[in-house]
C-alpha positions in Angstrom: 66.4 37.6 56.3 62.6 38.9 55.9 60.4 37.1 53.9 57.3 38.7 53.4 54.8 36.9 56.0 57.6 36.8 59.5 59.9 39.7 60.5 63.3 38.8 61.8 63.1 39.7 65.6 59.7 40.2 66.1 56.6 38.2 66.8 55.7 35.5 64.5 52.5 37.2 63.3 49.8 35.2 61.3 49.8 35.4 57.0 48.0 37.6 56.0 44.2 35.6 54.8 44.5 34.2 51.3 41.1 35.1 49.5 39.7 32.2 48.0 40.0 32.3 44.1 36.9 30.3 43.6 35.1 32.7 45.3 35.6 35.5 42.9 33.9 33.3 40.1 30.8 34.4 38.6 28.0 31.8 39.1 27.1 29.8 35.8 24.4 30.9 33.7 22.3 28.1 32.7 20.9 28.1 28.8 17.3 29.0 28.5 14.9 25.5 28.7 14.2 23.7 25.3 10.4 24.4 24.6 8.8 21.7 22.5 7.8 24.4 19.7 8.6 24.6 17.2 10.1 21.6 16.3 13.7 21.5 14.9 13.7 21.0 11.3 14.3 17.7 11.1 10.7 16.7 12.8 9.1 18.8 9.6 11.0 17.0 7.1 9.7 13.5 9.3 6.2 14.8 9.6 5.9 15.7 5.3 7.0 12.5 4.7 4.9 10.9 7.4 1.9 12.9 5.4 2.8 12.2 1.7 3.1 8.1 3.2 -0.4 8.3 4.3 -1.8 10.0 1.2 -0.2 7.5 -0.9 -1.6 4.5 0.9 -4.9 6.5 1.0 -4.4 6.9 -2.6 -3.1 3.1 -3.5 -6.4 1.8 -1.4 -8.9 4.0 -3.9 -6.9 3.2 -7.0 -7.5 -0.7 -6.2 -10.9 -0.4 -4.8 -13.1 -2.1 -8.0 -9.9 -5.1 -8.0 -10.7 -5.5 -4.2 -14.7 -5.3 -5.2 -14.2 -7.7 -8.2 -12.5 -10.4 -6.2 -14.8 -10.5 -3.9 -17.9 -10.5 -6.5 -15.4 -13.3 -8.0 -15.3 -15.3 -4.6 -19.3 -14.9 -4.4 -20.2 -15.9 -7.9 -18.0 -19.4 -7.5 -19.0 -20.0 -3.6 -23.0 -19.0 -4.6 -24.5 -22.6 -5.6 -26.1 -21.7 -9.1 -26.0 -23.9 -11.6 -23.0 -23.6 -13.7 -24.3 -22.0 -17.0 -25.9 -19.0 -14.3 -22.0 -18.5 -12.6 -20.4 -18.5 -16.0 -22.3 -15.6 -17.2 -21.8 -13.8 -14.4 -18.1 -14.3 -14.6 -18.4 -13.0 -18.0 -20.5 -9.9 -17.2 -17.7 -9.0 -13.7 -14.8 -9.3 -16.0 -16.4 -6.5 -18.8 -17.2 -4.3 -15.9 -14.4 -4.9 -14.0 -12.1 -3.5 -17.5 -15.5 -0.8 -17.6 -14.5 0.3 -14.2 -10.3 -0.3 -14.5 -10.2 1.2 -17.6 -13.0 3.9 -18.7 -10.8 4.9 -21.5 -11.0 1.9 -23.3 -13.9 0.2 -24.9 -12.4 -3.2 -24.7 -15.3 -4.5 -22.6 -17.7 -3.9 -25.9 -15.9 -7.1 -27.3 -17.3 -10.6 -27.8 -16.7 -13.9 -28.4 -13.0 -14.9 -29.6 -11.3 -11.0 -29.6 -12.9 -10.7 -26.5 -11.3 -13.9 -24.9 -7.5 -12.7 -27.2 -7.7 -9.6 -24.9 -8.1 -11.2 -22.1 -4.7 -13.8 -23.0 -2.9 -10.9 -24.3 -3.2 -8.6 -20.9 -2.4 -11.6 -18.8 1.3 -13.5 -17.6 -0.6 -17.1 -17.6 -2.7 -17.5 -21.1 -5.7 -19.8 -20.5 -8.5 -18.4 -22.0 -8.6 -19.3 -25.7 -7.6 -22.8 -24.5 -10.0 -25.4 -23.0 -11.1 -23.5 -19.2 -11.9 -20.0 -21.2 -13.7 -21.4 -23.8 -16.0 -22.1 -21.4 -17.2 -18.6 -21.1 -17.9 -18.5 -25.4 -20.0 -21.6 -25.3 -21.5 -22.6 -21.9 -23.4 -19.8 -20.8 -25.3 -20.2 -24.1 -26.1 -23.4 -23.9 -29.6 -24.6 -24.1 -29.0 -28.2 -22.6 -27.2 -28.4 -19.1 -23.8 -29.7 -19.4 -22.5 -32.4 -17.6 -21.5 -30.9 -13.8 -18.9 -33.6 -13.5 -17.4 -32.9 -16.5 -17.0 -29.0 -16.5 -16.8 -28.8 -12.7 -12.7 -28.9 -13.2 -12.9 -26.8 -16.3 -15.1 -24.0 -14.3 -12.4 -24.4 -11.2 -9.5 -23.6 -13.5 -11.3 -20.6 -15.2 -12.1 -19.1 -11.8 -8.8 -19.6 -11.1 -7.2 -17.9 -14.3 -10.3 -15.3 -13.6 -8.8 -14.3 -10.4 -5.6 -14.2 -11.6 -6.4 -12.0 -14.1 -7.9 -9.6 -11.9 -5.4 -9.4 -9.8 -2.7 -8.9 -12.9 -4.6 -6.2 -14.3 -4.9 -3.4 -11.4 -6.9 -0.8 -12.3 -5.2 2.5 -14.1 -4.8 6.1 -13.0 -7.4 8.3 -13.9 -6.3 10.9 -15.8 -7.7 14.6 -14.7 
């Protein structure tokens, strides 16, 4: 019997060297690094929307800058201390520019007296000023005599109240170009 590594009746001579399989392996080639640009496409779709969501905010803050102004003109006039005929009439005269400034398409702010108080209770969700605190801004200002503070001091508080409320109702419109 032979088998390939021993010969029968002669000297037991050593296998011949196995050569390591592993060692005929190429070594691995690694993928080129990621670089950081340019971005895959999914960071450009996240960056235009990142974009338009800052131009509309920029856009939504122009759009309501006279609203913002007229509050606070609103919040000045009530907290100013002038008698109540003077605060009236300036409520009057910020709600016509306000709808000058909200709406220069319109020439609603040229109206007076009872129309001008049935557009304001037409373009807001609480009527209030044909009834008892708007009239307030049809007779009062006018006056000659000063009213009774007392009396009108809860009237006045309720029209600055539906005032403001209006205001904020009524946010300006677009511009058309």
């Amino acid at each position: 019997l032979t088998t390939p590594y021993t010969t029968v009746g002669a000297a037991a001579e050593a296998p011949p060297p196995m050569s390591d399989p592993l060692s005929q392996l190429q070594p691995i080639h690694l993928p080129a690094e990621i670089t950081w640009w340019p971005p895959a496409p999914g960071w450009w779709v996240l960056l235009l929307l990142l974009l338009v969501l800052i131009w509309s905010g920029w856009r939504y803050r122009q759009i309501r800058r006279p609203q913002r102004a007229a509050l606070k003109a609103l919040h000045h006039i009530q907290k100013n201390g002038h008698p109540l005929q003077q605060q009236l009439s300036a409520l009057n005269q910020l709600l016509k520019r306000y709808i000058l400034s909200s709406r220069p398409q319109h020439d609603e702010a040229a109206l007076s007296g009872e129309a001008w108080l049935q557009l304001l209770d037409s373009q807001s969700r609480k009527p209030g000023f044909l009834m008892a605190p708007g009239r307030l801004l049809l007779t009062l200002p006018y006056s000659v005599t000063e009213p009774q503070a007392e009396s009108r001091k809860e009237d006045a508080a309720a029209l600055f109240a539906l005032s403001r409320h209006w205001i904020r109702r009524n946010p300006p419109q677009r511009r058309r170009r």
